[in-house]
C-alpha positions in Angstrom: -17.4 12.1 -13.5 -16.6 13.0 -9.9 -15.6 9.8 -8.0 -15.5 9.8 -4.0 -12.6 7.5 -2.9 -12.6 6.0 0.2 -10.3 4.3 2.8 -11.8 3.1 5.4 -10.2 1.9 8.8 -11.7 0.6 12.0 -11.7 3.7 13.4 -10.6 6.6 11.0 -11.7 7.3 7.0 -9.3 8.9 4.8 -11.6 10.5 1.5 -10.5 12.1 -1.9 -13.1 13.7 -4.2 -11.8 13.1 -8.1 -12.6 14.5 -11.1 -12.0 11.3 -13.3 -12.0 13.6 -16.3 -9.0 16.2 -15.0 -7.4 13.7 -12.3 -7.4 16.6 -10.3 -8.5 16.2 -6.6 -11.3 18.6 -5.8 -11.2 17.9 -2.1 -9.9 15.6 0.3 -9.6 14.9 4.0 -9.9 12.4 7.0 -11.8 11.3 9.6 -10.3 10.2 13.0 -11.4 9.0 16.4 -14.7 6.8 14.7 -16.6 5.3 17.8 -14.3 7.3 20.5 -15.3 11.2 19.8 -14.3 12.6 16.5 -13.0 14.6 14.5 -12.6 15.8 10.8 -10.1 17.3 8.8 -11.1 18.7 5.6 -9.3 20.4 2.9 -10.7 22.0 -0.6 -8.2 22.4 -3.5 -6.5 25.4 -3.1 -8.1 25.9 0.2 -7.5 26.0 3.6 -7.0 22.8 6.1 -10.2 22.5 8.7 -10.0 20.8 11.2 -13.1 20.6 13.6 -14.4 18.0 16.5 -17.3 16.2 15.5 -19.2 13.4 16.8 -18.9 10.3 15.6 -20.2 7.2 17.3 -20.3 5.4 14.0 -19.0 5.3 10.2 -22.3 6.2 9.1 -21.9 10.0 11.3 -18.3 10.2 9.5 -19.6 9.5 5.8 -22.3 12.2 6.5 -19.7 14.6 8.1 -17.6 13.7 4.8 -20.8 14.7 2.2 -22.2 17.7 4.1 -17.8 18.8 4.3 -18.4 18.5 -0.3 -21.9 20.1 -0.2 -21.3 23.2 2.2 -22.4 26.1 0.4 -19.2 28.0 1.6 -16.1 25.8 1.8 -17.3 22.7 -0.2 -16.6 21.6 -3.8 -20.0 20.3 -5.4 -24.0 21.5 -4.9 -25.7 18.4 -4.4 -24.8 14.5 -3.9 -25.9 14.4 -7.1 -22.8 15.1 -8.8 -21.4 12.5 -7.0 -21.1 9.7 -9.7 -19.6 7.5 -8.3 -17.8 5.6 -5.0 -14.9 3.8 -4.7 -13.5 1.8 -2.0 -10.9 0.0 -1.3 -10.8 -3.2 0.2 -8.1 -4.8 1.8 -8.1 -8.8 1.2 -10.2 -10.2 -2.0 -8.5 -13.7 -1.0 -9.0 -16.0 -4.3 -12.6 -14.6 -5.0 -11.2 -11.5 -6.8 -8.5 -11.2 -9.2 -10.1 -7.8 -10.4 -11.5 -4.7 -8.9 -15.6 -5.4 -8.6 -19.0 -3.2 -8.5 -20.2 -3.8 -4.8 -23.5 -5.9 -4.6 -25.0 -8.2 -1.7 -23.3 -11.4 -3.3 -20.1 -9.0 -4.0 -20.3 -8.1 -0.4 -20.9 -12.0 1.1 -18.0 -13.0 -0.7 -15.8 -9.9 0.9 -17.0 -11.3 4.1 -16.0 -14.6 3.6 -12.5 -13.3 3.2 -12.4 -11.7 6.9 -10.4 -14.5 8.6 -7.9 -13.6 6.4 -7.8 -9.5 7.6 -9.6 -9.3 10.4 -8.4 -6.0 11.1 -9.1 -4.6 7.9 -12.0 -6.2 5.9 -14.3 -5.9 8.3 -13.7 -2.0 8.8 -13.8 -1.8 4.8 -17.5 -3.7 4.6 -18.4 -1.0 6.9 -17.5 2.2 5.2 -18.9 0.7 2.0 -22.8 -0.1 3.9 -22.2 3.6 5.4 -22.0 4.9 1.7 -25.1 2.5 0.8 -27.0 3.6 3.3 -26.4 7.8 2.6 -25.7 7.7 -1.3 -28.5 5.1 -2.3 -28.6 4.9 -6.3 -24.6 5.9 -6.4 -22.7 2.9 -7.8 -20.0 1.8 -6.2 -16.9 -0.3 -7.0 -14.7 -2.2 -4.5 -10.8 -2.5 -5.7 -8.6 -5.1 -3.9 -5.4 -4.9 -2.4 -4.6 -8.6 -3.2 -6.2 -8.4 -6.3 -2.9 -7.5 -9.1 -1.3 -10.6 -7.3 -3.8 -13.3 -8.3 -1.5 -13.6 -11.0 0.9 -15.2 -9.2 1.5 -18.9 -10.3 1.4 -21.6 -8.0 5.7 -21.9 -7.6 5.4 -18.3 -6.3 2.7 -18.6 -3.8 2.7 -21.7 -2.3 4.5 -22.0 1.1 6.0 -25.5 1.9 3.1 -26.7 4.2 0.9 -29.9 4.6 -1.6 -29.0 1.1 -4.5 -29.8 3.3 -4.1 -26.4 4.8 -4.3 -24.8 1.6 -7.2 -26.9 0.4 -8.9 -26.1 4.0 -7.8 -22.7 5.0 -6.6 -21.4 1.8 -3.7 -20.7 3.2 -0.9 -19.3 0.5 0.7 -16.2 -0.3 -1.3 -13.2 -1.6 0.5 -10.1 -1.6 -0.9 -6.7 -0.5 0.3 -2.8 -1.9 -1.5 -4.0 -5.5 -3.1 -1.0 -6.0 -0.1 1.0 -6.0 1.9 -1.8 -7.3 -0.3 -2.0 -10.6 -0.2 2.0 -11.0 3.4 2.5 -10.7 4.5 0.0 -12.9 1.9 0.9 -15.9 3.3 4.4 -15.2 6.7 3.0 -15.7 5.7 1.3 -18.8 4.8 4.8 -20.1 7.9 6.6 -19.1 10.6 4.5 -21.1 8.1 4.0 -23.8 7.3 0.4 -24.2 4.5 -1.8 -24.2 3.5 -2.4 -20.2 3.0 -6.4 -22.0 6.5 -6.0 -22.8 8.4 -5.4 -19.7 10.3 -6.8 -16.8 9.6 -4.5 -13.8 10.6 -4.5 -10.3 8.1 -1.9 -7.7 10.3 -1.8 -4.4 6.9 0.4 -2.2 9.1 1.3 0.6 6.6 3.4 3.4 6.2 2.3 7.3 4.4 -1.4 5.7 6.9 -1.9 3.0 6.9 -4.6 -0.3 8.5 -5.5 -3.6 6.7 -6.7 -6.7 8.1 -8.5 -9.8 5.9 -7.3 -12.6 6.8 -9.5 -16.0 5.0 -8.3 -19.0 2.1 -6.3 -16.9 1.2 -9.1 -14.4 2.4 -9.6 -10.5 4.5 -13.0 -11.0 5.9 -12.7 -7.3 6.1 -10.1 -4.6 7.2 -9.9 -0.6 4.4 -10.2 1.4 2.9 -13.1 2.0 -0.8 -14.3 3.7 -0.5 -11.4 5.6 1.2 -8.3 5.2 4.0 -9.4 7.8 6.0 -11.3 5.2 8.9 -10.2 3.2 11.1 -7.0 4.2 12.2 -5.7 7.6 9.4 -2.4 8.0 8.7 0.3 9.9 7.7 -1.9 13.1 7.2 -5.1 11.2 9.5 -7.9 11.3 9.3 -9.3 7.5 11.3 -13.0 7.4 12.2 -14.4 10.1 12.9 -18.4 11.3 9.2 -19.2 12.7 11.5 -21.4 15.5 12.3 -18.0 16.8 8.8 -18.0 17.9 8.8 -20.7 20.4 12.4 -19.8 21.4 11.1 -16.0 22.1 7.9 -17.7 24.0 9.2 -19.7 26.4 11.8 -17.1 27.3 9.8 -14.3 27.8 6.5 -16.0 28.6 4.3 -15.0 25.1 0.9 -16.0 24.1 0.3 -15.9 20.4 -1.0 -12.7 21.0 1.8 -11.7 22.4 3.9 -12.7 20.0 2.2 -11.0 17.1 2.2 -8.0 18.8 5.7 -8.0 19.4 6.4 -9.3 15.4 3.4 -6.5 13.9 4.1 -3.4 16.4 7.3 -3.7 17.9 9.7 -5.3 15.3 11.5 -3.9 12.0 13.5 -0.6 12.1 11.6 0.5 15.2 12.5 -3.0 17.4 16.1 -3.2 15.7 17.0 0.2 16.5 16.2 -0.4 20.2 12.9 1.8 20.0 14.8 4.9 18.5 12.2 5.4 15.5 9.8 3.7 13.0 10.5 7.0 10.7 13.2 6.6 8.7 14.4 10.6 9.2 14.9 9.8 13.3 16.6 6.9 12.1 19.1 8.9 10.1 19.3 11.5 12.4 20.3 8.4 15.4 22.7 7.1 12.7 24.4 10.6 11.7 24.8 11.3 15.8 26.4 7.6 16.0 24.0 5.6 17.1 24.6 1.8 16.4 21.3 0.4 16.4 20.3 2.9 14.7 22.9 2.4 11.6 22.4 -1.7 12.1 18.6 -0.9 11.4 19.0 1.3 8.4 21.9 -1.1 7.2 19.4 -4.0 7.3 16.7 -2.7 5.6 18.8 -1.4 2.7 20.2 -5.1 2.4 16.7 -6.8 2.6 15.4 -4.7 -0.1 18.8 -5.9 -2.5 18.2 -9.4 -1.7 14.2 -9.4 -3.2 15.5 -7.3 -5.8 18.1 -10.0 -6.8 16.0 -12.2 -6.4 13.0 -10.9 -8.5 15.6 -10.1 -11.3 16.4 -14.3 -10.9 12.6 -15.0 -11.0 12.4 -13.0 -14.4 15.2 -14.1 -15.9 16.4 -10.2 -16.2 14.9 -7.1 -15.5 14.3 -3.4 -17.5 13.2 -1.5 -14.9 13.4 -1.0 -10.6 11.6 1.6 -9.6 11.0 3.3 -5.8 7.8 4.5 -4.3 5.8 5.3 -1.3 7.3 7.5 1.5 10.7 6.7 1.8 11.1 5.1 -1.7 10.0 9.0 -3.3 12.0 10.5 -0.4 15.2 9.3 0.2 18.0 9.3 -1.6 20.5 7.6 0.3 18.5 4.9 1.2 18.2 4.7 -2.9 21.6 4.7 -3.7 22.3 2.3 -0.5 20.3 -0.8 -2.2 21.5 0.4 -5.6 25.2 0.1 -4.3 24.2 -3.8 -4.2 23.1 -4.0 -7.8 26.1 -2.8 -9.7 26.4 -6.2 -11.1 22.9 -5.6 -13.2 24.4 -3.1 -14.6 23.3 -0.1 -12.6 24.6 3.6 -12.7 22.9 6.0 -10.5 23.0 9.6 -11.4 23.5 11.2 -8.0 22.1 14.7 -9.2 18.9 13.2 -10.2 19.2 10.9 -7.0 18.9 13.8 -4.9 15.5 15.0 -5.9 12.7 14.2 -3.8 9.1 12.8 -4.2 9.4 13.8 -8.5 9.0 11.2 -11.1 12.7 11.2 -12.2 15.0 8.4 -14.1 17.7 8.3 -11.9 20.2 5.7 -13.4 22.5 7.3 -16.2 21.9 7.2 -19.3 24.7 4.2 -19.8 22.8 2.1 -16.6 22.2 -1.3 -18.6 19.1 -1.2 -16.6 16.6 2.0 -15.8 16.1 3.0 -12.5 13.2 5.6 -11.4 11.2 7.2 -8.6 7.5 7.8 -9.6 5.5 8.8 -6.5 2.2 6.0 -5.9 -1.1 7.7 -6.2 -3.6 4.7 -4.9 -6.4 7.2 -4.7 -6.3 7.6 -8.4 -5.9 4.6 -9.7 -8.9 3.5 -7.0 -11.2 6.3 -9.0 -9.5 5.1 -12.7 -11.2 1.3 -11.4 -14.0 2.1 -10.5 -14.7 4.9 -13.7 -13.8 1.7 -15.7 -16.2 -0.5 -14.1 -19.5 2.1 -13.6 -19.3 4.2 -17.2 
């Protein structure tokens, strides 16, 4: 079955075509600029990169963009919607309502609503790209898969923050955790690589890209991870701040005369490696580059981050009572090495021994702990697309 997976954000789509049978992508691209002008970038396996300026005043001109890009008689990769089997999207916050992936309906798609407060940036933009598909690919199934929904396993210790309960009985306000897509995938993918039962394993998923988390997977179920309500919790990011004293807040308002606005911009877009760096970089190669050169900031931000990461690690290994397996993914988790063997050089009392030829290797699924490391560590590169198309193949067949 050929599953088209979509990503949909409030102004730009990112698609994959998948064969669910090979796993191979047949075609994938993005759409950019929704509701400004527009454009698409679309690329064929084994072909060429196109990208051309489109109009696109809505999601509903992308999404038709996106199928006549798969039908073209010259450059696209199937003859008809028809062998189109299936859609699946992914959807940002299920909040409580979903603790599994779901096939979209009206009720399915109320209850998604319902959860908007919660992302207000993102849900609505998902429940979009979903009535776009409706609307051109009527008879299609279609599957939502949550980003929150691998961490419903959580128990109440782990996500509870230490507020009045009323908010939590009014708001539902608690910790959900985000990345679950790619947390779920990597770990199971683990599982297969030492060879033992995912239901028998004590995993830790450190996804380290521009948003950044940590997962603590005991016997195939999220028991904890970083972020929190929102995906500002947890680790110092790209220009998030992750965990900080919320007194800071009113400290940093009164002195430089924020609105709440103001101060979640300056925590979401201005903070992490970016803010502590003094505006050098968000990507981790400038940063390196500032560091190498002599840059202070620069080495105070990468320093930070590295130590962030150790702490939840040491802490997840705590909240398991031991751990098998850490394991790096996402962009700079697959990509660099040093950054690797800098949190690793805080773990040497687990046990760990890092094998700095294997270390070196970048975005391959490698071991790269020795083979006398009392505990495995890896690299296996996330592939949320897929495991977005093995969902909703599971759900629709």
């Amino acid at each position: 079955m050929n599953v088209l997976v979509i990503n949909c954000g409030s102004s730009s789509l990112k698609f994959q075509l998948i064969n669910s049978d090979s796993e191979e992508v047949l075609a994938k691209g993005l759409c950019e600029r929704i509701g400004i002008d527009g454009s698409l970038t679309y690329q064929p396996a084994g072909g060429e990169k196109v990208k051309s300026d489109k109009a696109m005043p809505t999601h509903t001109e992308a999404i038709q963009f996106v199928i006549d890009a798969l039908t073209d008689p010259d450059t696209g990769v199937v003859k008809s919607l028809d062998e189109i089997g299936a859609g699946g999207h992914r959807v940002v916050h299920g909040g409580e309502k979903f603790a599994s992936s779901a096939v979209i309906t009206e009720e399915m798609k109320k209850a998604v609503e319902e959860c908007n407060d919660l992302a207000p940036l993102h849900n609505p933009a998902n429940l979009i790209g979903i009535n776009a598909c409706e609307k051109l690919m009527p008879g299609t199934p279609m599957v939502g898969v949550f980003d929150t929904a691998f961490h419903q396993t959580m128990p109440e210790k782990a996500y509870m923050y230490g507020l009045p309960y009323a908010y939590y009985d009014k708001y539902k306000v608690r910790r959900y955790g985000f990345h679950g897509t790619s947390h779920s995938f990597v770990s199971k993918r683990v599982a297969e690589i030492v060879g033992v039962p995912y239901e028998a394993t004590k995993t830790i998923v450190c996804h380290l890209g521009n948003g950044a988390s940590i997962c603590a997977v005991l016997n195939g179920k999220s028991v904890d991870t970083s972020m929190g309500l929102t995906p500002l919790e947890g680790l110092v990011m790209g220009t998030r701040s992750g965990d900080i004293d919320p007194a800071i807040l009113e400290f940093i308002a009164k002195k430089e005369n924020l609105d709440v606005a103001g101060l979640m911009k300056m925590l979401n877009k201005e903070s992490g490696v970016y803010g502590l760096s003094d505006g050098v970089s968000s990507d981790f190669r400038d940063l390196c580059a500032a560091a190498d050169e002599g840059k202070k900031p620069a080495q105070i931000a990468l320093e930070v981050f590295g130590y962030r990461v150790a702490k939840y690690v040491g802490s997840y290994a705590a909240a398991m009572n031991g751990v098998d397996n850490i394991v790096f993914t996402a962009g700079i988790g697959e990509n660099d090495g040093d950054m690797r063997e800098r949190i690793c050089g805080y773990l040497g009392y687990l046990g760990i021994e890092i094998d700095k030829e294997a270390n070196a290797k970048r975005g391959e699924e490698v071991i790269i702990s020795t083979p006398d490391s009392r505990v495995k560590v890896l690299v296996v590169p996330t592939n949320e697309e897929l495991a977005i198309a093995r969902e909703t193949v599971a759900l629709v067949q």
